[in-house]
C-alpha positions in Angstrom: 45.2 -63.4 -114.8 46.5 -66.9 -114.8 48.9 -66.5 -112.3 46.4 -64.8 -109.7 43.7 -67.4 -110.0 46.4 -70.0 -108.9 47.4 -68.0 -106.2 44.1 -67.3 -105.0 43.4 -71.4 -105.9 46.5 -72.3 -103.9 45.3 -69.9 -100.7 41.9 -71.9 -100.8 43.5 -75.1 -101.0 46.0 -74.0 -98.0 42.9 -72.9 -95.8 40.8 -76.4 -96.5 44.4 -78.3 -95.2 45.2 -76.0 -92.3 41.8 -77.1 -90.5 42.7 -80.6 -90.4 45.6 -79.7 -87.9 43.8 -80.4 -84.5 44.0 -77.6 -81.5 43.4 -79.6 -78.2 40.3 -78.1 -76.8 39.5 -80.2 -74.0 39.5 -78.6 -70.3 41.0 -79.9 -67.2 38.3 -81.7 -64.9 37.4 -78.8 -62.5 38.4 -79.9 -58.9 36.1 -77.4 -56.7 38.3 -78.0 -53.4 40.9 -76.2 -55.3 39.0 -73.5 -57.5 39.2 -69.8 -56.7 35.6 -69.5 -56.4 34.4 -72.3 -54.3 37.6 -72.5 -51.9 37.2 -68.5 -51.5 33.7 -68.6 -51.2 33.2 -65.8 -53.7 30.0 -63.3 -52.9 28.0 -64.6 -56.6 29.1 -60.9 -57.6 32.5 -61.5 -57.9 31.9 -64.9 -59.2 29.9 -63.9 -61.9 32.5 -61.2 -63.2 35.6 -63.3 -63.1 33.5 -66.1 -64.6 32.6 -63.3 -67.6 35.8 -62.0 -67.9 38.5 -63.8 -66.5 37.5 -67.5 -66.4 37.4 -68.4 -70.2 41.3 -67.2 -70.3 42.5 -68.1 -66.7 41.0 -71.1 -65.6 40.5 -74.7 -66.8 36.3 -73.6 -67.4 37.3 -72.3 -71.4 33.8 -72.0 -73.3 35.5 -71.8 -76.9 33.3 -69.5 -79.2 32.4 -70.6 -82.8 35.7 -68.7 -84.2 37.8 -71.0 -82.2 37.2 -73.8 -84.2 38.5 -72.5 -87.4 42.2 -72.2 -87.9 44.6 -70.2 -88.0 41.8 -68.2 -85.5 41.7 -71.5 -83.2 45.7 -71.3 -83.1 45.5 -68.0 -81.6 43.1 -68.5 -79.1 44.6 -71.4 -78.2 47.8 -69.5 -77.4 46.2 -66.8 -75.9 44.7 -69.2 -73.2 47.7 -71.1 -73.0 49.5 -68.2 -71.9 46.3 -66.8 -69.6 46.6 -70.3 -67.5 50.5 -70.1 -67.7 50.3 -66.5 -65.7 47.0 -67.7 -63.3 45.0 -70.1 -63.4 41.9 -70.0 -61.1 40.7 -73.4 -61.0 44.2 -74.4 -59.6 44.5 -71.9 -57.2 44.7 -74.2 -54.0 48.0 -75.8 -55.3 49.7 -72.5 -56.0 52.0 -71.3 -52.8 51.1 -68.0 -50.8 53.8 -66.0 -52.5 52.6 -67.1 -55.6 49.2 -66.7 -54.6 50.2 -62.8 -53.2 52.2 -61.9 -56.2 49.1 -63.1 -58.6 46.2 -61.2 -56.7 48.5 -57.9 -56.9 49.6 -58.4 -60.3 45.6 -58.7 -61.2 44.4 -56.0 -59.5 47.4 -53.9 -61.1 45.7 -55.4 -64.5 42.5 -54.2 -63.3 43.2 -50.7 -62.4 44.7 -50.0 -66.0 42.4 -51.9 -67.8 44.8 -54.5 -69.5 42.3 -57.2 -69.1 40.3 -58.3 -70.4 42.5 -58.1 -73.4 40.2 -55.7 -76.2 39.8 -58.3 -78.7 38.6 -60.5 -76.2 35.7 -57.8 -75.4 34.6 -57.4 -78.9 33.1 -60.9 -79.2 32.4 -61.3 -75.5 30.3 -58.6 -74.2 29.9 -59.4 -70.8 33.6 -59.1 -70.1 33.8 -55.6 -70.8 33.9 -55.0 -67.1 32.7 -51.4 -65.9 34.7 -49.0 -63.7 32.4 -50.1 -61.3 33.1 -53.6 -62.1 36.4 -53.6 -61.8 36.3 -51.5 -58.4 34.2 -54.4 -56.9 37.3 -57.0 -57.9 39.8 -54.9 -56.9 38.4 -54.1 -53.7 37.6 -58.0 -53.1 41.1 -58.9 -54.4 42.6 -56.4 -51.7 41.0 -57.3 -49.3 42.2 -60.8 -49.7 45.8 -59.3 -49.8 45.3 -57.8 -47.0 44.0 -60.3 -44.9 46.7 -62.8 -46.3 43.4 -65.4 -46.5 44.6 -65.9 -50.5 
């Protein structure tokens, strides 16, 4: 019994230490001449459904939720958005070239049509990503017709 309430002391005492190592939380000033949104001129629709469900991972506009702040769950997160920006980031979207810029629109509305984003885990504490068949059809559509157009 000895040896399990050390282990189970030593856990605590690992937890209370692992939250003093800092995650860097702080977001990119937002530049509007070069975000998605304002330099597309998004109908507030689409805005308001990438903003929901794409923004917080893909885009310098992060609103961390409560389990952010807590490690190891803050690590995670912090990766996962890491690696959301890394693949597209909307609030640079101006800088990116119109390759880039085709390649990312086809690769989201790919994402889109089988449902691989918003990632699950991501809709169980955000609600209002959970995007809708009919949700996503509205993106896609606006997405392709951007492709289409070449006006990325």
């Amino acid at each position: 019994m000895k040896t399990f309430k050390k282990v189970v002391f030593w856990i605590f005492v690992s937890f209370a230490i692992i939250q003093f190592i800092p995650v860097d939380k702080t977001n990119q000033p937002i530049n509007k001449s070069v975000n998605f949104i304002d330099v597309k001129k998004s109908p507030p629709k689409v805005a308001a459904l990438l903003k929901n469900a794409c923004y917080d991972c893909h885009s310098n506009e992060t609103v961390y939720p409560k389990y952010a702040y807590i490690a190891p769950f803050s690590w995670s997160v912090k990766d996962h958005i890491n690696e959301g920006r890394e693949h597209l980031n909307f609030s640079v979207w101006s800088s990116y070239n119109k390759e880039l810029k085709e390649s990312m629109l086809k690769k989201t509305v790919q994402t889109l049509e089988n449902k691989s984003m918003p990632l699950p885990a991501y809709i169980i504490y955000h609600e209002d990503a959970n995007l809708s068949d009919a949700d996503r059809k509205v993106l896609v559509k606006y997405f392709e017709e951007i492709i289409e157009t070449k006006s990325y």
